[in-house]
mmCIF file of the C-alpha atoms, coordinates in Angstrom:
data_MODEL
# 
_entry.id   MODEL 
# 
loop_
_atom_site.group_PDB 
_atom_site.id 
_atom_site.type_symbol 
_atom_site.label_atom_id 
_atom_site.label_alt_id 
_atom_site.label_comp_id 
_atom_site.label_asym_id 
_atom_site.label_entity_id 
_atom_site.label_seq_id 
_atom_site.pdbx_PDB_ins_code 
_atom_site.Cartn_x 
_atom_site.Cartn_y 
_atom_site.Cartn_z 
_atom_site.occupancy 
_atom_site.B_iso_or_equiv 
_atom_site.pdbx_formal_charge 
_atom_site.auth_seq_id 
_atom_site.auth_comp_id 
_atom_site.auth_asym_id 
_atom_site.auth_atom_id 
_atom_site.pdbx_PDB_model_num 
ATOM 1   C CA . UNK A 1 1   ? -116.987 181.687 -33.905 1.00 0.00 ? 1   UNK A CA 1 
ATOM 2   C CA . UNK A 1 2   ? -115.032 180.695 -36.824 1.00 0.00 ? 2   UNK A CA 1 
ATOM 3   C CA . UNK A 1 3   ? -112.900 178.036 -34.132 1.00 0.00 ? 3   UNK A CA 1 
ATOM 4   C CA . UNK A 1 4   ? -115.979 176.059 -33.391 1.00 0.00 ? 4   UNK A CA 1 
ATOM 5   C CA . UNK A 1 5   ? -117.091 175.887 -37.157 1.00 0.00 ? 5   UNK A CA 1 
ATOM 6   C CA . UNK A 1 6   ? -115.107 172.723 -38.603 1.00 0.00 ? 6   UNK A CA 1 
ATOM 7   C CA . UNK A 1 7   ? -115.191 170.778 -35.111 1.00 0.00 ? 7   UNK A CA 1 
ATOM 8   C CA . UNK A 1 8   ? -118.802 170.715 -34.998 1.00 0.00 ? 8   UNK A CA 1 
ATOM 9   C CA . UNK A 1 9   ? -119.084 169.641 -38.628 1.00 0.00 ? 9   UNK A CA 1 
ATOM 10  C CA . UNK A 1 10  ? -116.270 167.254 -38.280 1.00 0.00 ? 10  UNK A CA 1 
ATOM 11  C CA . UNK A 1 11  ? -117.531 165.508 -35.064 1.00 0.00 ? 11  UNK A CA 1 
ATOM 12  C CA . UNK A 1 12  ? -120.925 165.544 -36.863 1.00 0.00 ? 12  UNK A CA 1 
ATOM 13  C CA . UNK A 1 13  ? -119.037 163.585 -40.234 1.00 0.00 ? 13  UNK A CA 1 
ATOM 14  C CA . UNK A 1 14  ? -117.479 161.146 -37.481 1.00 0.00 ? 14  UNK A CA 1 
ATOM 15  C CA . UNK A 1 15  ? -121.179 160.238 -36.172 1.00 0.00 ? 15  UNK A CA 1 
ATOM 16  C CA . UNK A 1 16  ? -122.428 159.785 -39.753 1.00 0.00 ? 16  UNK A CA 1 
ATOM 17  C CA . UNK A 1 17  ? -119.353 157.916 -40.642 1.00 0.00 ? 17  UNK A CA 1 
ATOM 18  C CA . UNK A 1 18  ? -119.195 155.513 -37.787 1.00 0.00 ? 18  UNK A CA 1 
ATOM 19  C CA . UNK A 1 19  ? -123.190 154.529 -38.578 1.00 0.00 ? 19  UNK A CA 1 
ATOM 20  C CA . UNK A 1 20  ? -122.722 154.148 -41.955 1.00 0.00 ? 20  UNK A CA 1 
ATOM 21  C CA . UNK A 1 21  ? -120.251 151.870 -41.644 1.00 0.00 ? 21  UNK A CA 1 
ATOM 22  C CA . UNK A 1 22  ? -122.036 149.994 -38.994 1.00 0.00 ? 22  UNK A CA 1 
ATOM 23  C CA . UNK A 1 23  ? -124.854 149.420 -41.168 1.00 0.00 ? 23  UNK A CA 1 
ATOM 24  C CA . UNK A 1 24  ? -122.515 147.584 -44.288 1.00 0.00 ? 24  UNK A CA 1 
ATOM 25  C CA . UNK A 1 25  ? -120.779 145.511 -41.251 1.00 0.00 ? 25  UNK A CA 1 
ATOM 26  C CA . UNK A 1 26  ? -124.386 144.453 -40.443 1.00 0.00 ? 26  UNK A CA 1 
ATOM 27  C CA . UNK A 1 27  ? -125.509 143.967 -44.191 1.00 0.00 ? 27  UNK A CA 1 
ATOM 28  C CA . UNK A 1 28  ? -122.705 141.437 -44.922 1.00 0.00 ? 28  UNK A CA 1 
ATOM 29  C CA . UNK A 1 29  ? -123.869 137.517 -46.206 1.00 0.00 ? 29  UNK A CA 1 
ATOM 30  C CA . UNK A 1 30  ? -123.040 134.662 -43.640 1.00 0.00 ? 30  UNK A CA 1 
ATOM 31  C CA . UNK A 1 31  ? -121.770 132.647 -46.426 1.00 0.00 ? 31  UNK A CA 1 
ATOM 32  C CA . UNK A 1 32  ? -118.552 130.747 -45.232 1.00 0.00 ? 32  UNK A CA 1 
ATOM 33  C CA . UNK A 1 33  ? -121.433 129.009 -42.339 1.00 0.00 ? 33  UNK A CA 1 
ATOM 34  C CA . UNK A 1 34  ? -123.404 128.029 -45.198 1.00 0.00 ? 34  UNK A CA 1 
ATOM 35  C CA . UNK A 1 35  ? -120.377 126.702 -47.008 1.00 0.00 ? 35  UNK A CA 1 
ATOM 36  C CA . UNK A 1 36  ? -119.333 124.988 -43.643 1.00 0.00 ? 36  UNK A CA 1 
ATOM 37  C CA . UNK A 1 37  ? -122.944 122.820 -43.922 1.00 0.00 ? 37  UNK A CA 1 
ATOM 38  C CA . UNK A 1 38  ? -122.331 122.268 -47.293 1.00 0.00 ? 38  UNK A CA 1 
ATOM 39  C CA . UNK A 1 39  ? -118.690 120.844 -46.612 1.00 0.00 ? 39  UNK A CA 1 
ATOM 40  C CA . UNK A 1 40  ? -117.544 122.596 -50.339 1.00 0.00 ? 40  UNK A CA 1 
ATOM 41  C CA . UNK A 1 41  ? -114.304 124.451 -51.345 1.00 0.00 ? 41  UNK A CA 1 
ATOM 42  C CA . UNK A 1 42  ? -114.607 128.036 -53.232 1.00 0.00 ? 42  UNK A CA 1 
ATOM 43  C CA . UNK A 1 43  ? -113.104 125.840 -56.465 1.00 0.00 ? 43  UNK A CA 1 
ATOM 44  C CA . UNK A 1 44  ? -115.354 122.971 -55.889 1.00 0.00 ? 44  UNK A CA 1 
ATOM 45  C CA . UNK A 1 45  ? -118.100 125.523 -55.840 1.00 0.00 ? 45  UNK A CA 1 
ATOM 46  C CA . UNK A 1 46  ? -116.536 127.329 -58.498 1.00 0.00 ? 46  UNK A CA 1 
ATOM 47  C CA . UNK A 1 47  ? -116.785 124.102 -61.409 1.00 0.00 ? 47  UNK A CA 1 
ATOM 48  C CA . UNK A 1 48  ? -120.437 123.917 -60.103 1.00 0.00 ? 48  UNK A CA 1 
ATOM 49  C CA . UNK A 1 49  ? -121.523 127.048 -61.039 1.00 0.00 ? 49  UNK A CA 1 
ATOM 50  C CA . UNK A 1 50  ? -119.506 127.224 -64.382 1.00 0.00 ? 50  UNK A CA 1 
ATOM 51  C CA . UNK A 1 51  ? -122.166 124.320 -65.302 1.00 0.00 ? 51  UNK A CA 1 
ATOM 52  C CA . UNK A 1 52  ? -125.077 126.760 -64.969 1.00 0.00 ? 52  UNK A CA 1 
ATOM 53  C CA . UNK A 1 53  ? -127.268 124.076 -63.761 1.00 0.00 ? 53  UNK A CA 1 
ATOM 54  C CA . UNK A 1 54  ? -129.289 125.405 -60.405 1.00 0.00 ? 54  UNK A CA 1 
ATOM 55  C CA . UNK A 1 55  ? -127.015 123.785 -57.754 1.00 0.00 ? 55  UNK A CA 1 
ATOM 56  C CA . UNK A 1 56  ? -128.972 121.635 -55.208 1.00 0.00 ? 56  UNK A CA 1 
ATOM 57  C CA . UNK A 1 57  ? -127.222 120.201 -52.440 1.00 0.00 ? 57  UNK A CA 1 
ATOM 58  C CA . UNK A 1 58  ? -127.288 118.334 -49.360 1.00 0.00 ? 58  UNK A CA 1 
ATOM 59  C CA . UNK A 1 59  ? -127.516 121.013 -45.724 1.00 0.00 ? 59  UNK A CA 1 
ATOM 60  C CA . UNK A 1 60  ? -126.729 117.448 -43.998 1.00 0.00 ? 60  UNK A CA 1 
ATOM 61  C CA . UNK A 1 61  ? -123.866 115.098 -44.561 1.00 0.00 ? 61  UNK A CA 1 
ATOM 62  C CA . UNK A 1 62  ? -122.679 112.325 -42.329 1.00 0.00 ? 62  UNK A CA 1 
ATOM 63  C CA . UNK A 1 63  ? -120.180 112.825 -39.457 1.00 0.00 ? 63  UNK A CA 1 
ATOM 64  C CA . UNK A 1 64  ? -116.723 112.792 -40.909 1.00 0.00 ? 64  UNK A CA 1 
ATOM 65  C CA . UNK A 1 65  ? -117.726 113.057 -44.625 1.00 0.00 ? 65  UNK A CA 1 
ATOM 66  C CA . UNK A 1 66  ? -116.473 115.737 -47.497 1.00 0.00 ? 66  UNK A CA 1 
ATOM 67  C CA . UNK A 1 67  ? -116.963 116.228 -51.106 1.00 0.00 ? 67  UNK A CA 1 
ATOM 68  C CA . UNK A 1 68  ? -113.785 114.220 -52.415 1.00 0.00 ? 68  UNK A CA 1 
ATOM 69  C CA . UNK A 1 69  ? -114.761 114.572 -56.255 1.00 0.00 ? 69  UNK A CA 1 
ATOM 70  C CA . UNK A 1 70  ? -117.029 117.209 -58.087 1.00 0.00 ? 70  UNK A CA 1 
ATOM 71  C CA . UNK A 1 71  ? -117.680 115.687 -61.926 1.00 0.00 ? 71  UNK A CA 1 
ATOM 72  C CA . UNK A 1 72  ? -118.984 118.034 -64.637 1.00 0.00 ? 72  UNK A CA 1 
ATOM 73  C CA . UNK A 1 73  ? -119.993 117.700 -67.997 1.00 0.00 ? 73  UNK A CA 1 
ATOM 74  C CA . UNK A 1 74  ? -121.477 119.219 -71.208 1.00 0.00 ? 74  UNK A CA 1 
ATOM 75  C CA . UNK A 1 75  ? -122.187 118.164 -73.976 1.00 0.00 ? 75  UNK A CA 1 
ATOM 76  C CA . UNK A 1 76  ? -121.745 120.405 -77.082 1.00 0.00 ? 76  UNK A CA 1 
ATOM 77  C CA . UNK A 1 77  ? -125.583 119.154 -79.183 1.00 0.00 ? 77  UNK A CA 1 
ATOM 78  C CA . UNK A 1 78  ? -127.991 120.420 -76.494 1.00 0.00 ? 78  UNK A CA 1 
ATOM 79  C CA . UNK A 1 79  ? -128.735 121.668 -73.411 1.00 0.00 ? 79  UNK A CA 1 
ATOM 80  C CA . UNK A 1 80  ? -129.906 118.124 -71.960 1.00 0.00 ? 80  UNK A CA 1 
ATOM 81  C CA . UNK A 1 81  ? -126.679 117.322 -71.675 1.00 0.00 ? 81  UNK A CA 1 
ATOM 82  C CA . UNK A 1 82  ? -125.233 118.785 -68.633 1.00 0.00 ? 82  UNK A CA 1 
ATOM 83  C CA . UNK A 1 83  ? -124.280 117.096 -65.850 1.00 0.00 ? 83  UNK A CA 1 
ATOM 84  C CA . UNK A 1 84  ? -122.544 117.447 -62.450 1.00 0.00 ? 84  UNK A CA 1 
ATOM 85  C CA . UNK A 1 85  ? -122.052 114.208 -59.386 1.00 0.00 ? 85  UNK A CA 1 
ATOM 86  C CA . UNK A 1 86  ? -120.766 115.169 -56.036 1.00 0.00 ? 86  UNK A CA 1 
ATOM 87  C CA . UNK A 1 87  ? -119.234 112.253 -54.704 1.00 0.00 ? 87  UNK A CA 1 
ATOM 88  C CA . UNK A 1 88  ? -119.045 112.139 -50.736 1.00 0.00 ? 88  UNK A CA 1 
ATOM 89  C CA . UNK A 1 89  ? -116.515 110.131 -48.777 1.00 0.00 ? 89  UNK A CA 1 
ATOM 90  C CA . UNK A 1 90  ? -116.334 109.612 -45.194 1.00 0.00 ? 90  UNK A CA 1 
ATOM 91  C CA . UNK A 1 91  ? -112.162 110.166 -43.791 1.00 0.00 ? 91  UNK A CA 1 
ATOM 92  C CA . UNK A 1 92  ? -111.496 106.422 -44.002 1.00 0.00 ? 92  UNK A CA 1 
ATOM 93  C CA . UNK A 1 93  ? -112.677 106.336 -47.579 1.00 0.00 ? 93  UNK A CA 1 
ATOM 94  C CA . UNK A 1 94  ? -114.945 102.611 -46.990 1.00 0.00 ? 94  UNK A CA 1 
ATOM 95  C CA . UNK A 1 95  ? -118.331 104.618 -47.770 1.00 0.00 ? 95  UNK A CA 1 
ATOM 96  C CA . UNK A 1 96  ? -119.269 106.766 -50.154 1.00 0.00 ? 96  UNK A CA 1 
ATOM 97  C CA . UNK A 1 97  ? -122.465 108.231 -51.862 1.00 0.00 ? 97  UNK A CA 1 
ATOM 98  C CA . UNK A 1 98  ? -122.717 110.914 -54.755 1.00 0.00 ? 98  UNK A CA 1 
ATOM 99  C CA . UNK A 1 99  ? -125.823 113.689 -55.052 1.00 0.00 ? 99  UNK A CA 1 
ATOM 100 C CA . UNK A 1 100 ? -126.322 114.051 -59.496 1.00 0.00 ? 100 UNK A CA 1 
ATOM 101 C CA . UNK A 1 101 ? -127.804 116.558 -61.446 1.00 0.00 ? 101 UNK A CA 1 
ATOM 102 C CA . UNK A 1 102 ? -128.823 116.293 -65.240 1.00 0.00 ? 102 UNK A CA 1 
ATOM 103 C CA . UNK A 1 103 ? -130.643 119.042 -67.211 1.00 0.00 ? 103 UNK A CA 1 
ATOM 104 C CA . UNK A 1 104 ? -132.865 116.627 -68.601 1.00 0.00 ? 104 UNK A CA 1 
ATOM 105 C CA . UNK A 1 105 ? -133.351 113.498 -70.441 1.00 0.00 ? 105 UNK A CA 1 
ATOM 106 C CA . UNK A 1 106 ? -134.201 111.087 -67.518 1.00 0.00 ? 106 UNK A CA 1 
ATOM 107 C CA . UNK A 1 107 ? -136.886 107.969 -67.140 1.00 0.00 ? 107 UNK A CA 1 
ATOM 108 C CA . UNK A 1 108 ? -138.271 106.285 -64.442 1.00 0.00 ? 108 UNK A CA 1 
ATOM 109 C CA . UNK A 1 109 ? -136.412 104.354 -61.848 1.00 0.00 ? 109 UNK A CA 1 
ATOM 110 C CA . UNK A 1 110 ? -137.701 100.662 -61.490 1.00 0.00 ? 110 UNK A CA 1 
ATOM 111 C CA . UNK A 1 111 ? -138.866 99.651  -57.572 1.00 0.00 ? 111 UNK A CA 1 
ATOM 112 C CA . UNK A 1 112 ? -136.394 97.983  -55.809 1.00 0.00 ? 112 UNK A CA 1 
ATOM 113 C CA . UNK A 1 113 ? -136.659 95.193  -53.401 1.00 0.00 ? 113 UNK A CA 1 
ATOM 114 C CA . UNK A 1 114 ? -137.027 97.776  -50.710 1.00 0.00 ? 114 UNK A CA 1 
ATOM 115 C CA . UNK A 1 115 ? -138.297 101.378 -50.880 1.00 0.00 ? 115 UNK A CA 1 
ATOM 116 C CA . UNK A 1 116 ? -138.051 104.235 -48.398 1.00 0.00 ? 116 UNK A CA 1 
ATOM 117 C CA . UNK A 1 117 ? -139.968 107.221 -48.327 1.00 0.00 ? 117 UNK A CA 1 
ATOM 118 C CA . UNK A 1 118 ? -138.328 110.866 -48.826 1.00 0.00 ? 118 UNK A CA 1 
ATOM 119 C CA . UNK A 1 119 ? -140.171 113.941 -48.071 1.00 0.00 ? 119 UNK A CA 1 
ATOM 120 C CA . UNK A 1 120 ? -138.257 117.168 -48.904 1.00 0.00 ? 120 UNK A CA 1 
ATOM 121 C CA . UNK A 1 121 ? -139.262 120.191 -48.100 1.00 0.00 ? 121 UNK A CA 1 
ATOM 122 C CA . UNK A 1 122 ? -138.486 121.266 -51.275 1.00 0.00 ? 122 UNK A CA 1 
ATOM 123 C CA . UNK A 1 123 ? -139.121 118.485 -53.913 1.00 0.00 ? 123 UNK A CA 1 
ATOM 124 C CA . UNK A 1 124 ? -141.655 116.828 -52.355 1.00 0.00 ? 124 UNK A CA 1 
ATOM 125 C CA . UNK A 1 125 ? -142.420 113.227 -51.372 1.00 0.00 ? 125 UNK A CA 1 
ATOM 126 C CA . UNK A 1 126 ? -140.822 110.677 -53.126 1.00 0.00 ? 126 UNK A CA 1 
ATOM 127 C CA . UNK A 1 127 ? -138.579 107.632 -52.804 1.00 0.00 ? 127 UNK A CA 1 
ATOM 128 C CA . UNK A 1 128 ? -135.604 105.805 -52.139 1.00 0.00 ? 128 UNK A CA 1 
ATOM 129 C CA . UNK A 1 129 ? -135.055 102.236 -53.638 1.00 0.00 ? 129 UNK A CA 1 
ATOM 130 C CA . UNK A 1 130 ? -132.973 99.753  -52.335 1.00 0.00 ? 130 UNK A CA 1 
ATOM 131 C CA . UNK A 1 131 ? -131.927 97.439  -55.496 1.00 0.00 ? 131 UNK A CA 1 
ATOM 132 C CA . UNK A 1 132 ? -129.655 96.728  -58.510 1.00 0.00 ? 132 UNK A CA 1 
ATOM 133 C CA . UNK A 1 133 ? -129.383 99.660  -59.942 1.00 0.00 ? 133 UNK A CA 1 
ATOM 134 C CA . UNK A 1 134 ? -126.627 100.897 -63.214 1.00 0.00 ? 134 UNK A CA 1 
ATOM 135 C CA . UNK A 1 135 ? -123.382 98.987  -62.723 1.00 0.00 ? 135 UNK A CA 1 
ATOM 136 C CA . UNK A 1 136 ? -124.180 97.528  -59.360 1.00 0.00 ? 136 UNK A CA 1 
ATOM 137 C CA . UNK A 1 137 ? -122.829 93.880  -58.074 1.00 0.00 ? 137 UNK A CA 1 
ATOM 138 C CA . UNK A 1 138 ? -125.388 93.830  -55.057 1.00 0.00 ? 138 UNK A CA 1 
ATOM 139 C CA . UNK A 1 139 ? -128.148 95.782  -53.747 1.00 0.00 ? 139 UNK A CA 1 
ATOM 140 C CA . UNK A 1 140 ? -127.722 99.600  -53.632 1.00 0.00 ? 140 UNK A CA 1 
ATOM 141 C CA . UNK A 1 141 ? -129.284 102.812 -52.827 1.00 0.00 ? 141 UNK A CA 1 
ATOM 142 C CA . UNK A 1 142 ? -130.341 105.393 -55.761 1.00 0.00 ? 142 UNK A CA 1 
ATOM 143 C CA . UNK A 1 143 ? -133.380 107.542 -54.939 1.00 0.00 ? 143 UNK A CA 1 
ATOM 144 C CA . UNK A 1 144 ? -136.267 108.662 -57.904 1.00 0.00 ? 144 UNK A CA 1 
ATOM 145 C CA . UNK A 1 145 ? -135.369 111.759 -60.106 1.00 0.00 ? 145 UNK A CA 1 
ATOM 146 C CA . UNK A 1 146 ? -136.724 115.026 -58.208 1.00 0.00 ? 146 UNK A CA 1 
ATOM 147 C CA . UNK A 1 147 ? -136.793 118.786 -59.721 1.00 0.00 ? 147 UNK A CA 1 
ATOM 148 C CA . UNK A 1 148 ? -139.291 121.017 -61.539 1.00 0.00 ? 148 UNK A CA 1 
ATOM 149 C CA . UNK A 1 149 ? -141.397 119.782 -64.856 1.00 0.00 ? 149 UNK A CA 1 
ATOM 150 C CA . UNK A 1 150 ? -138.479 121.213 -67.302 1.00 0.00 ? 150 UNK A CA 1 
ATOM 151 C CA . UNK A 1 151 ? -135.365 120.266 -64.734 1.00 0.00 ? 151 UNK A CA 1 
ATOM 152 C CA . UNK A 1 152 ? -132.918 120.382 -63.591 1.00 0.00 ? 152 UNK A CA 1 
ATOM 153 C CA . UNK A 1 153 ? -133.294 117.286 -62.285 1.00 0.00 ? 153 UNK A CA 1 
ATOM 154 C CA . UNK A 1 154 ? -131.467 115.682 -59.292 1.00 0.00 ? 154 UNK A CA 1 
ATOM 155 C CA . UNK A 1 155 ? -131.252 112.735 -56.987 1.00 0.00 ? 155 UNK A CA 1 
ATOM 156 C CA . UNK A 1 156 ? -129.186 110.320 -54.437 1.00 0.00 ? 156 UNK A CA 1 
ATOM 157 C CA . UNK A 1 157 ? -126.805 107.810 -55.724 1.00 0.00 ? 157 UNK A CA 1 
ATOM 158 C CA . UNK A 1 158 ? -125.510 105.275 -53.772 1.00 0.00 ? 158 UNK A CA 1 
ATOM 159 C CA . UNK A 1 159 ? -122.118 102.893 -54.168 1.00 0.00 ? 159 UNK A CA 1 
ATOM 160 C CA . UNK A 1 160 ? -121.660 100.626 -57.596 1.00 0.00 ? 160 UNK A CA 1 
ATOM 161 C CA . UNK A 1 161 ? -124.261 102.728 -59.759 1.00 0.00 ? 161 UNK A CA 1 
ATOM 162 C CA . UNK A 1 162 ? -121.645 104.470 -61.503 1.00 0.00 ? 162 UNK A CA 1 
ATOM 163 C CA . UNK A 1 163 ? -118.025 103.396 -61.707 1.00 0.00 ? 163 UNK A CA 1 
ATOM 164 C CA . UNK A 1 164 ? -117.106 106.713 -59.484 1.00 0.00 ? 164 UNK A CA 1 
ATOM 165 C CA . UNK A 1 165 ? -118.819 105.197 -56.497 1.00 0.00 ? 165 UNK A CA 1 
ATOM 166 C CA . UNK A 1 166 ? -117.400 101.460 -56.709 1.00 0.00 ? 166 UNK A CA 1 
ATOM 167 C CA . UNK A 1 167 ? -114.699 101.197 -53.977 1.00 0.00 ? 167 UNK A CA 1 
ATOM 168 C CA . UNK A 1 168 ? -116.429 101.543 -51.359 1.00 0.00 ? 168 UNK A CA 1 
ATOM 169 C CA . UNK A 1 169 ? -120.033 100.850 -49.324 1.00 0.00 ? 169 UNK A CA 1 
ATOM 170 C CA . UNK A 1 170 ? -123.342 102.227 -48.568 1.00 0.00 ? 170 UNK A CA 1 
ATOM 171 C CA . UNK A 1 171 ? -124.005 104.619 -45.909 1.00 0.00 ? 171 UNK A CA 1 
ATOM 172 C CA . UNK A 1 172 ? -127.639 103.048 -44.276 1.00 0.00 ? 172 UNK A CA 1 
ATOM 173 C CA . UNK A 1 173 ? -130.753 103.813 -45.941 1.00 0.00 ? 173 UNK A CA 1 
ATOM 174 C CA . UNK A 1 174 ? -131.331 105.998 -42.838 1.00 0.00 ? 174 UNK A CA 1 
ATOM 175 C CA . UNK A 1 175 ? -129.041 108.158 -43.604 1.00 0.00 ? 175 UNK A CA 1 
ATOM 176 C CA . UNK A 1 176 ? -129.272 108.300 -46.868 1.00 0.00 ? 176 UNK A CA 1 
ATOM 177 C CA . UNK A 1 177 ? -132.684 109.239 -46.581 1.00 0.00 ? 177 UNK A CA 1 
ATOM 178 C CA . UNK A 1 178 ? -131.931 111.973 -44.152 1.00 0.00 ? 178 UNK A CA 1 
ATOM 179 C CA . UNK A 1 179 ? -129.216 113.595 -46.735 1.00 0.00 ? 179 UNK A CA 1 
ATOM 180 C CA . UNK A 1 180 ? -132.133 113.247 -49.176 1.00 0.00 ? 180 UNK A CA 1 
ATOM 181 C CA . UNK A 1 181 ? -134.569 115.310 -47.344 1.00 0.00 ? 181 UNK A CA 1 
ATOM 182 C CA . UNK A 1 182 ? -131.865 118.005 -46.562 1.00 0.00 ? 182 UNK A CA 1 
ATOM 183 C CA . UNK A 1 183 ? -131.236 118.877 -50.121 1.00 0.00 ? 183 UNK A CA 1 
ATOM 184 C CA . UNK A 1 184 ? -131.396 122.709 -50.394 1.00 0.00 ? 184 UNK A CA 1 
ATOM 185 C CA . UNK A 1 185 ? -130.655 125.070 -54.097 1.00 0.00 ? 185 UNK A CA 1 
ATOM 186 C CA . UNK A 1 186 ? -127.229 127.300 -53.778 1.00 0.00 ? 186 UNK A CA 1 
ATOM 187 C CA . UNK A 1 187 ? -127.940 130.901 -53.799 1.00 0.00 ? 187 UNK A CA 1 
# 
C-alpha cells in the first residue's frame, strides 16, 4: 500500500499544477496588440509616462505612418506646465501631424475658415478648424482643446503650428478627423 501512496499524490500535484498554470497563461495582458495600434516603442512609451500626464492617444493612424518624435516637457514653477507632442510621419516623411497634451493653462481656439465636426467617444463632440493657426504660412489643421474640467488637456495639431511640424503637409481633414475620434487614454 505504501507503493501506490506518492504516485497518487504526485499524479494528483501534476493535475493541479498543469491547471494552475493554465489559468496565469490565460490571465496574461494582450499588450504588444495594443502597442501595435498605437504604432509606439517601449522607450517612446517609456518618456510618456515619466511625464505623469494621463496618456491619450490615437487607436487609428494613417497607412504607413509612425511616431517619429515624442517631445516632453516640465516646467519646474507648477504643475501647468507639462507637456508632451507626438509627432506622426508617414515613411516618405511629406506629411506629418502631432497629437499634444498640456496639464493646463489653455484658451480658446479662434474658428477657422472651415470647421469639421469631431465626435469622440470619449471627449465628446467638438471641432476641427481649418485656418492659420501658431506659426503657420497657409491654412492648417489644429482641432479645439478636449479633456476633463481640471485637464489634462489634449488635441490634434496639424503641419506649420509649431516649428516641429513645418517640413512637411497636411494629412486631409478626413483623416485627421478620423485620428481625432480614435483617441483612446493608455492604461
Amino acid at each position: 500500500m505504501k507503493l501506490f501512496k506518492y504516485p497518487i499524490k504526485l499524479a494528483f500535484c501534476f493535475v493541479i499544477c498543469v491547471i494552475a498554470s493554465t489559468a496565469a497563461v490565460i490571465a496574461q495582458p494582450k499588450s504588444p496588440q495594443t502597442n501595435s495600434v498605437i504604432k509606439l516603442t517601449p522607450t517612446q512609451l517609456k518618456v510618456l509616462r515619466s511625464l505623469g500626464l494621463k496618456i491619450a492617444l490615437p487607436s487609428y493612424v494613417p497607412t504607413n505612418f509612425h511616431a517619429d518624435k515624442i517631445i516632453v516637457s516640465a516646467g519646474r514653477e507648477n504643475i501647468d506646465s507639462l507637456r508632451y507632442l507626438i509627432v506622426y510621419q508617414n515613411l516618405s516623411a511629406d506629411k506629418c501631424f502631432a497629437i499634444e497634451s498640456v496639464s493646463g493653462g489653455i484658451g480658446d481656439l479662434p474658428s477657422g475658415s472651415r470647421s469639421y465636426p469631431i465626435n469622440s467617444p470619449i471627449f465628446g463632440k467638438s471641432t476641427l478648424e481649418q485656418g492659420l493657426y501658431g506659426n503657420a504660412k497657409q491654412p492648417t489643421l489644429l482641432s479645439q482643446w478636449w479633456g476633463e474640467q481640471n485637464g489634462p488637456f489634449y488635441r490634434f495639431v496639424g503641419t506649420g503650428v509649431m516649428p516641429e511640424l513645418s517640413n512637411c503637409n497636411n494629412i486631409t481633414a478626413q483623416e485627421a478627423v478620423k485620428v481625432s475620434q480614435s483617441i483612446r487614454y493608455l492604461n
